[in-house]
N, C-alpha and C positions, 0 to 999 in steps of 0.2 A: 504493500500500500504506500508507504514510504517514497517506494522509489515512482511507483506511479505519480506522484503529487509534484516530485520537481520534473516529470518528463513535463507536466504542461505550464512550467516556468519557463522564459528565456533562460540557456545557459550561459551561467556565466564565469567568467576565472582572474585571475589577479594575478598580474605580471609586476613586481616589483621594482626589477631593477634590466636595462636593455641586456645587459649580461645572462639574465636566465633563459637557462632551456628547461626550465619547469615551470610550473603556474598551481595555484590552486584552485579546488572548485568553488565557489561562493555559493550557490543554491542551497537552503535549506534542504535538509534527509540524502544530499548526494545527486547526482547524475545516470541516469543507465548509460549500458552501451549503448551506441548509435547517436547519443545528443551529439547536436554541431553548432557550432558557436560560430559568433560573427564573421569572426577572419576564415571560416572553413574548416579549422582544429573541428576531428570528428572526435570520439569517443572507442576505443575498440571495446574498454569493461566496465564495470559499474564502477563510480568512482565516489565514495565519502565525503560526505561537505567538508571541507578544509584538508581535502589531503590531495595529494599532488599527481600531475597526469605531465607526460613530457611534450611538450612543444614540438620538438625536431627528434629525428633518430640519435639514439645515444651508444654509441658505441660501447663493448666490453672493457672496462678497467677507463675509461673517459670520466671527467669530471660532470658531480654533479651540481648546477649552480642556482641559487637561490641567496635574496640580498645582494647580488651580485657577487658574493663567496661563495668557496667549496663548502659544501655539507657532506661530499663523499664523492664517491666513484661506484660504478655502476657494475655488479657481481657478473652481469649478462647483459647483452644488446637486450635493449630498453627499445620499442618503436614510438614516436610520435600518437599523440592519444590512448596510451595504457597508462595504468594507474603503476606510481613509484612507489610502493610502501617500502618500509626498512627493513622485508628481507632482499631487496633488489639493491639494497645502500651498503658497501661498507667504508665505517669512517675512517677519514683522514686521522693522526696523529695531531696530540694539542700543538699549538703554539709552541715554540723551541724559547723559553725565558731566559736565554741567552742573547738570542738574536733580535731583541724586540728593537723597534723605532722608537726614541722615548724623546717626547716634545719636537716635532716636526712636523704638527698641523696643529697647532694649538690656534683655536680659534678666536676670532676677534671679539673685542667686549660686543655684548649685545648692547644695544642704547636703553640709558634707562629708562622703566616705568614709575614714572610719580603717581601718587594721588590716590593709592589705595588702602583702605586701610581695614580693620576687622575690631568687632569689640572682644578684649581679652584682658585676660585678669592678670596685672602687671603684678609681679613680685620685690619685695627689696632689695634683690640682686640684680632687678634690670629687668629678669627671663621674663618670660609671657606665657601665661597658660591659655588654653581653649575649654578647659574642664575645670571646676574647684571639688577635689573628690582630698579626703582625709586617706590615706595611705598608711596600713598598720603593716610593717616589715618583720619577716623575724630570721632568726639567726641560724636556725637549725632545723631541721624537718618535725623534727620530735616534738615542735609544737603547734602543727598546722591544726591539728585536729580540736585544740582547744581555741586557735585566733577564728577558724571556723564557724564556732559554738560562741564565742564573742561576738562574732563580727554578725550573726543571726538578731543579738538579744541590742546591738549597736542601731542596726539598722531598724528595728521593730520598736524599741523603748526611748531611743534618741534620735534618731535622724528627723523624728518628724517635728520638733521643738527649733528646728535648723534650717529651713526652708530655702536656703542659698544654697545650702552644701550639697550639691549631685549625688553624691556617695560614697559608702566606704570601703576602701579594695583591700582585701590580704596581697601583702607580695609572698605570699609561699614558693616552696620549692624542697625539693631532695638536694638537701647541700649543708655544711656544716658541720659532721659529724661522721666518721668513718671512711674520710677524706686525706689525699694527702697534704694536709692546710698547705707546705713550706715549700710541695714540688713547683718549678716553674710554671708550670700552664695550668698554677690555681690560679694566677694572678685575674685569669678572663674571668671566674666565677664570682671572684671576691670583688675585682671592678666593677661588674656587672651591677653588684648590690650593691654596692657603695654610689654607683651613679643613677641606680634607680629611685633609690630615696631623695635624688635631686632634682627628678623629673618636676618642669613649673608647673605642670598640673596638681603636684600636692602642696603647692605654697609655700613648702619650705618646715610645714606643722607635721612632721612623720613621725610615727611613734615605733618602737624595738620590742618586740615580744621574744623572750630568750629561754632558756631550761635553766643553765647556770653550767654546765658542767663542760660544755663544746666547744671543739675545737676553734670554731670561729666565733668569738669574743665577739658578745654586742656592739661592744664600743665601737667596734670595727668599722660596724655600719650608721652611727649618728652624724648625720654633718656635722662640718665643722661649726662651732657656736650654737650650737642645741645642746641647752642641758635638761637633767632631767626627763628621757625620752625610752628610758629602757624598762620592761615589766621584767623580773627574771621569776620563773615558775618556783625554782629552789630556795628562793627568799625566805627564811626562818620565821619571818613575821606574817606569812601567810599560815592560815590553820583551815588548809580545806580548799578544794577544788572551787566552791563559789567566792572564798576571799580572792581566790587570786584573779578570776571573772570580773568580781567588783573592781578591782586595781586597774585591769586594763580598760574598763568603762570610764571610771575617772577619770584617766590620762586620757582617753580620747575626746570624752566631753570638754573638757581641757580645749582642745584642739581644735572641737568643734565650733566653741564659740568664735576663735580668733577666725576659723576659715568661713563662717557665716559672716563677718565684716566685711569682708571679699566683693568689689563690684566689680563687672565688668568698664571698659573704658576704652575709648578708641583708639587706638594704637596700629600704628604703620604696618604694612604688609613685611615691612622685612625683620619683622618680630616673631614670625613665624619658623619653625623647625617641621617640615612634613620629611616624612620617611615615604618610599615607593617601591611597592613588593608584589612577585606575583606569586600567583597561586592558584594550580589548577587550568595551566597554562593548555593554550593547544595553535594552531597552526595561524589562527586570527590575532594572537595575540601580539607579533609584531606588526601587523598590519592596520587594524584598529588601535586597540583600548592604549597599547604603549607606544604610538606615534604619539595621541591626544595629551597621554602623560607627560611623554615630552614637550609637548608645545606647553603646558601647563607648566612645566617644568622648567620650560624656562623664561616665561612671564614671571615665575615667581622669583628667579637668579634676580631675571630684571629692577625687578623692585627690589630685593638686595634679602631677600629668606634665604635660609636656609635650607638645602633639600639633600637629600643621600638617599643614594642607593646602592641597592648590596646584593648577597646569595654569589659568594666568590663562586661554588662551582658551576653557576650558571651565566657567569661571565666570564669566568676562564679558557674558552673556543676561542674567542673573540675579543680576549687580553690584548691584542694586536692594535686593534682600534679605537682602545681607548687610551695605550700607555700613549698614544701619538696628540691627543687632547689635551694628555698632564698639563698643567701651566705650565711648570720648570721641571728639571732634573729629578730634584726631591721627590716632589710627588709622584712621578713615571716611575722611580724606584723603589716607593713604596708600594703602588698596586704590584711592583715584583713582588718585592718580598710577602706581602699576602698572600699572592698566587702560589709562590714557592713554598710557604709554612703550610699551606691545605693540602700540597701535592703530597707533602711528606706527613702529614696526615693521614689521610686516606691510605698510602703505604703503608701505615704501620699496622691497619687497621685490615691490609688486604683486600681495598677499595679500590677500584679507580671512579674516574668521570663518568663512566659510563652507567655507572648505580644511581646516578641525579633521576634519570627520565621515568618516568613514572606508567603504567598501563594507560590512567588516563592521558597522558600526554598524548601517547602513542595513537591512542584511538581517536584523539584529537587533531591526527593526522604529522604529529610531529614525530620526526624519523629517528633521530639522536638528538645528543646532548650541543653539538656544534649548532643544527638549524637553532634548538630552545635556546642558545643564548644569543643567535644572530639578534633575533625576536626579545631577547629580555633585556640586552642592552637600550633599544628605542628609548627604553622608558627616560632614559639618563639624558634626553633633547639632546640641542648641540652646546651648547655651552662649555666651556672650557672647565676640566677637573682641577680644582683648586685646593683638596685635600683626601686624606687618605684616614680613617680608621681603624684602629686594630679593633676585634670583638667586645664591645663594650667600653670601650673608651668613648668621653665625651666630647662632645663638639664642642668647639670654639671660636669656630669660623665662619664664615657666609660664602653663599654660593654653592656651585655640586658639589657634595663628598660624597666618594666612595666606603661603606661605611662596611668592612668584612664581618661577615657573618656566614652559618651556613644555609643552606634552601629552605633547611623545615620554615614552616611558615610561622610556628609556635616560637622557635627559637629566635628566627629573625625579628619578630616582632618584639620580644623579652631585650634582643638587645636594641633596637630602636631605639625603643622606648630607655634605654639607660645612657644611649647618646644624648638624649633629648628631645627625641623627635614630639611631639604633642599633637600632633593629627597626620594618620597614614592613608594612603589613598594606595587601595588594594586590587589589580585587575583578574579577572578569570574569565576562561574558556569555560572550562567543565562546570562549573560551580560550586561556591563553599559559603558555609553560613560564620566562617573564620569573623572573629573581634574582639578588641582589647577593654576590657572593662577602664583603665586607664587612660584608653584616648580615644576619641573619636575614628572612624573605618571607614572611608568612603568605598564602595566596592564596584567596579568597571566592568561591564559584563565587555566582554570581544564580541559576541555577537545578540543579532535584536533574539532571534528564536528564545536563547537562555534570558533576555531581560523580559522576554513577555511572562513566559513559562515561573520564572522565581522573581515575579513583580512587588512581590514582597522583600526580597532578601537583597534583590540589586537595586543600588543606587541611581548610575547612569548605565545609560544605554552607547557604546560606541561602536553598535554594531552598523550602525545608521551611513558610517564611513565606508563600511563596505559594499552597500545597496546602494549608494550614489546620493544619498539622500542630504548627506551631511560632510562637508569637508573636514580635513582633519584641525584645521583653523581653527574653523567653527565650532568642533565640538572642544578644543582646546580650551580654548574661552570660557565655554561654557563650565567645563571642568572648571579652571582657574574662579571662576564668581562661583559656584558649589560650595571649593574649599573654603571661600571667604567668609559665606553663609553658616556654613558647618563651624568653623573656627569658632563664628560669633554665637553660634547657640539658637541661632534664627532657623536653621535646618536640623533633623534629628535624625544620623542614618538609621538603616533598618536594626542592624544590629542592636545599637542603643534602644532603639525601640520596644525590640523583641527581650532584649536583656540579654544577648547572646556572647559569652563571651568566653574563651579560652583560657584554661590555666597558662600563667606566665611557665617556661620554661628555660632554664639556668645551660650555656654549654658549660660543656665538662671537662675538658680537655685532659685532665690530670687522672692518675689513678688514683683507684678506691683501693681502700686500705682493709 
């Protein structure tokens, strides 16, 4: 039935770049054999919406090009009008990070954009939030179950005395305790937490729920000039599982009253930190949703935010084209060294690149891990990379960072949000009900079918780029006034809505003990 419904569509297919000998289908449920498209391209087999049919005869062991790169070479002659899936692909070799170009297209300032600006909840340190949520962190796992059981009797017997304050987030996690606190690659976990409690969404009012006995010391995690911020379970002065409940109520009632003071206030666009991540990625997704990011992407450089993007193993195909963006030296040698520290990652681990791509991906017509990042870079506009991230360290800067993290969407999000980021804008192919209690989610469907279909869960629509309907301009824009809405509290994505939201999740890099 499916496939009956696009034969009485015009067919149609999306040629990227004058370099490709492949295209994709665009018709919603796929194409039969025999459709013929404008130029005369027939069809010889049924072919996927968004998965790939070859242009011209392709040769055995000949490149296969889309973005106007290799995504592979071809196992067997390929003829004009069959469908390419990736048992017809095998991939090229990553990038040699040795041989890169590093700053030799570094692009020109974009001119800037005045005049826009968003209502956000300035802080004493300058930062700017888009959320006022109370933020209770804790120290060790051992006591998530009891910040849980607080954060239930918080939101039910206090929040509603508080009527400014959004809400209250546990940062839980599996960390803390049975760790190697001293080994070098804790420093990403313990960073991690230490920059989450500075996220401007909690104002700065974060409270510490601890056991008393673990390895990672509360103190660890109070910002600097917070006193007074730690509950410890083991405190002698507690007598009984509800004194100790009552403790961390009062510290947050505490809290609560300073972050109900909290107004919002108008404040310039380049007060903004947005993170850009996909997920659930498929063959549209560099062709829509993360063209529109980019243009958004780099409206918002324009006006002088802050924006990063990340998922090293999905921009490591394609580390070529971005170390050539760096501003300078420094930063093209820091996306090395990120690229190089995951490589050796994954190694140790018995991983390669090749473990990124996902079943959905696949069926979403994407072949390997080389095409998903030609497509996941887009998101990153053109703007010039101005700095570089290690996992969880904080931003400092303005304009694009690259900010390393790895794909999961969980984990990428967990360290976003501990650079700073305070509102992400999320695109997918397949779709996901992914969100961060923490910050606001804008979610990008790639195409219109999935934003009808989950009209509920997706925010924008930028499948409308690929029907002709909408330029990638145009839906850029539109995106860019979204986030500014969303920023200000005047828009409510779905997720927020629904209350949907993911546990934060900590990388781990170090062993357990």
């Amino acid at each position: 039935m499916d496939q009956d419904v696009a034969a009485k569509e015009q067919p149609r297919y999306i040629k990227l770049n004058e370099r490709d000998n492949v295209a994709i289908v665009v018709n919603d449920f796929g194409l039969p054999a025999g459709s013929r498209f404008a130029d005369g391209l027939t069809l010889r087999a049924f072919v996927p919406q968004g998965h790939k049919t070859a242009l011209v005869d392709i040769a055995q062991d000949q490149p296969i090009i889309r973005y106007g790169e290799i995504i592979g070479h071809a196992l067997s002659p390929i003829f004009a009008g069959e469908w390419v899936d990736e048992a017809r692909i095998r991939m090229p070799e990553a990038p040699d990070l040795d041989k890169l170009e590093i700053s030799t297209a570094v692009p020109a300032p974009l001119p800037p954009l005045d005049g826009f600006t968003f209502e956000g909840y300035r802080n004493p340190d300058g930062s700017v939030g888009t959320k006022n949520i109370l933020g209770i962190s804790s120290s060790v796992q051992c006591v998530k179950g009891t910040m849980e059981y607080a954060v239930k009797r918080i939101r039910a017997e206090l929040l509603p005395k508080y009527p400014a304050v959004d809400d209250v987030v546990p940062l839980t996690h599996a960390y803390g305790c049975g760790v190697a606190i001293n080994a070098p690659d804790a420093v990403v976990p313990i960073r991690t937490l230490q920059n989450l409690a500075l996220n401007p969404n909690f104002g700065g009012e974060i409270l510490v729920v601890g056991l008393g006995c673990e390895k990672l010391a509360p103190e660890r995690l109070v910002p600097e000039g917070v006193s007074d911020a730690i509950v410890r379970m083991q405190d002698e002065a507690f007598d009984g599982f509800g004194a100790i409940v009552d403790a961390i109520m009062t510290q947050a009632e505490a809290r609560l009253k300073v972050l109900n003071a909290r107004k919002r206030e108008t404040c310039p666009a380049s007060d903004l930190v947005i993170g850009l991540q996909c997920g659930g990625s498929d063959a549209f997704s560099g062709v829509t949703a993360n063209p529109a990011v980019g243009f958004a992407a780099d409206l918002l450089v324009r006006a002088g935010a802050t924006v990063m993007f990340s998922e090293v193993t999905e921009v490591r195909d394609a580390i070529q084209l971005l170390t050539r963006r760096a501003i300078n030296q420094d930063v093209g040698r820091a996306l090395v060294r990120e690229m190089a520290w995951y490589d050796s990652y994954l190694a140790r681990g018995g991983a390669d690149r090749s473990a990124n791509t996902t079943p959905g991906n696949k069926k979403g017509g994407l072949a390997n891990i080389v095409e998903k990042s030609l497509g996941s870079i887009v998101k990153s506009g053109s703007s010039a990379i101005t700095g570089v991230l290690s996992p969880g360290e904080k931003a400092t800067q303005k304009g694009m960072l690259f900010a390393a993290t790895p794909a999961s969407d969980f984990i990428c999000g967990t360290l976003q949000l501990a650079s700073g980021m305070t509102l992400q804008v999320f695109t997918t192919g397949r779709g996901t009900p992914y969100g961060l209690a923490a910050a606001p989610v804008i979610k990008v469907a790639t195409r219109s079918e999935l934003a009808r279909r989950w009209k509920d869960l997706i925010d924008f629509d930028a499948g409308s780029i690929a029907t002709g309907t909408k330029t990638i301009e145009e839906c850029g824009w539109d995106l860019f006034r979204l986030i500014l809405d969303v920023a200000s509290g005047r828009t409510k994505p779905w997720s927020d809505r629904w209350g949907i939201h993911n546990d934060l999740t900590l990388f781990n890099p170090a062993p357990v003990t």
